[in-house]
C-alpha positions as CSV (number, residue, x, y, z in Angstrom):
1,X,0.0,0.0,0.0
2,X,1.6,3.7,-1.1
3,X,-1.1,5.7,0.9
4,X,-4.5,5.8,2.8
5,X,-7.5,8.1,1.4
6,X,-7.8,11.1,2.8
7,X,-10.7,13.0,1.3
8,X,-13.2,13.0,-1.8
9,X,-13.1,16.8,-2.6
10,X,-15.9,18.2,-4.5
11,X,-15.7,21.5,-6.7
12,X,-18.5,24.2,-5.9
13,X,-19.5,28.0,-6.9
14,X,-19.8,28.1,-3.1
15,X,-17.8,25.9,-1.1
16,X,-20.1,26.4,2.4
17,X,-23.3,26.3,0.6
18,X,-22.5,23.1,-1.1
19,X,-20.9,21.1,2.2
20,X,-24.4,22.3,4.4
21,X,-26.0,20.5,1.8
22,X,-24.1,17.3,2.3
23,X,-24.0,17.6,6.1
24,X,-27.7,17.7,5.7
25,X,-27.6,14.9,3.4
26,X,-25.2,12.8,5.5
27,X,-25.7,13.6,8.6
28,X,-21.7,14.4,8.6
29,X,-21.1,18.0,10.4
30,X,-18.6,20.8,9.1
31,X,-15.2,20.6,10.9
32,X,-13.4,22.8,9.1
33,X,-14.1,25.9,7.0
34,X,-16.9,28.5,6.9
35,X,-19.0,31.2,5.3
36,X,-16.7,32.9,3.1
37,X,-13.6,29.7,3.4
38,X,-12.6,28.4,-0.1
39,X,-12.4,25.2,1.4
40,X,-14.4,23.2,4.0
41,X,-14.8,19.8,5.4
42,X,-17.2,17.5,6.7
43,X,-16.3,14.6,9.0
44,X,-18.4,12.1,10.3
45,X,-18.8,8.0,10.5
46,X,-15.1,7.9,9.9
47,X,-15.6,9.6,6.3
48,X,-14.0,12.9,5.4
49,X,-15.7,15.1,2.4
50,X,-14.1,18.6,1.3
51,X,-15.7,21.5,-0.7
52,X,-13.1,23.6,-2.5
53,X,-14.5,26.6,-4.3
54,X,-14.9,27.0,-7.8
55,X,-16.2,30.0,-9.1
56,X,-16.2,29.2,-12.6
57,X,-17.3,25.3,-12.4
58,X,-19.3,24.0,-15.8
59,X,-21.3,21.1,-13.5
60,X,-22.3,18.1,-15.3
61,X,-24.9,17.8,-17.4
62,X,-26.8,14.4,-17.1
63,X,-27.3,12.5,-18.6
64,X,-25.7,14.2,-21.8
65,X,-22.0,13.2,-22.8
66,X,-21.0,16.4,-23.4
67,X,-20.6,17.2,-19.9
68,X,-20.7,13.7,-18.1
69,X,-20.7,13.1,-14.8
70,X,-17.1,13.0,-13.4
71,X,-17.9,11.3,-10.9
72,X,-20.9,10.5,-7.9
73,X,-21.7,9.4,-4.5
74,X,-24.0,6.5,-3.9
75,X,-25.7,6.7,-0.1
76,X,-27.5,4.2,1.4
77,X,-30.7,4.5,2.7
78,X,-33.3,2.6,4.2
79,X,-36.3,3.8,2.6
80,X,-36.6,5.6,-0.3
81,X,-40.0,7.2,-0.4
82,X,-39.3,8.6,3.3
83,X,-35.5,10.0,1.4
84,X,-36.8,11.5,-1.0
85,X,-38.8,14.2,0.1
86,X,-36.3,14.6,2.3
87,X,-33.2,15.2,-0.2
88,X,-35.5,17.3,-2.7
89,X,-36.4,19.7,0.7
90,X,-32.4,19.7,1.1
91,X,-32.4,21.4,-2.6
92,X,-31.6,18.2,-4.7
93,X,-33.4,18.0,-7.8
94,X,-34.2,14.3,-9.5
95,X,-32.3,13.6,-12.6
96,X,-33.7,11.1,-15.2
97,X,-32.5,7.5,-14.6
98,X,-32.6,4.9,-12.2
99,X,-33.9,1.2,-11.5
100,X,-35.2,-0.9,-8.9
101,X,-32.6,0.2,-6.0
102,X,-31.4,3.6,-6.9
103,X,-32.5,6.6,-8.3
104,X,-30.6,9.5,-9.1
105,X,-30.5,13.0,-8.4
106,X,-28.5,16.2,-8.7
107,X,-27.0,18.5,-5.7
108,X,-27.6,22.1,-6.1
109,X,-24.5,22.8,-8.1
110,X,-25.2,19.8,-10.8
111,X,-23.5,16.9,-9.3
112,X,-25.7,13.9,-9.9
113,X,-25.7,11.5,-7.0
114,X,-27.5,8.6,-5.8
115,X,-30.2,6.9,-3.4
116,X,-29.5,3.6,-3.0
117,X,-31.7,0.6,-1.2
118,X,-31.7,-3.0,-0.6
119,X,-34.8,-4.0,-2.6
């Protein structure tokens, strides 16, 4: 082994805006960073999740391949139709896509992300 992961950093307009959003999401709380801070962190369950500001970020596009995903999260949860309202009040927005244990969605930058379930 070279190294250990450290963080998943994820570009945003707004750094703080962004990371309350996945505090909210994950439950995870902001130990680093603040209104204003080009870079914040979330820490929580043993997971570490940074926000670096991007002021000129082109956010995904999905599902078009002109401006593909990059990348996304998958989180867990136990029931879906209690999630969701929960993630849309949170400012997500539902993407097309999706099957019998997932659907996706997009955080309020762009970056699509999933709801995930044991079915």
């Amino acid at each position: 082994m070279i190294g250990q992961l450290h963080s998943v950093v994820i570009d945003a307009p707004d750094a703080h805006a962004l990371a309350g959003f996945y505090a909210g999401l994950l439950g995870m709380e902001i130990s680093k960073g603040g209104p204003g801070d080009d870079w914040v962190v979330l820490t929580g369950a043993g997971y570490r999740l940074a926000f670096q500001q991007a002021p000129d970020l082109q956010p995904p596009d999905w599902p078009d391949p002109g401006r593909p995903q990059q990348f996304h999260l998958d989180v867990r949860v136990a029931d879906i139709e209690e999630a969701e309202p929960k993630v849309l009040a949170l400012g997500a927005r539902k993407l097309p896509g999706g099957g019998g244990d997932f659907r996706v969605y997009a955080d309020p930058v762009g970056h699509p992300f999933c709801l995930v379930w044991d079915s």
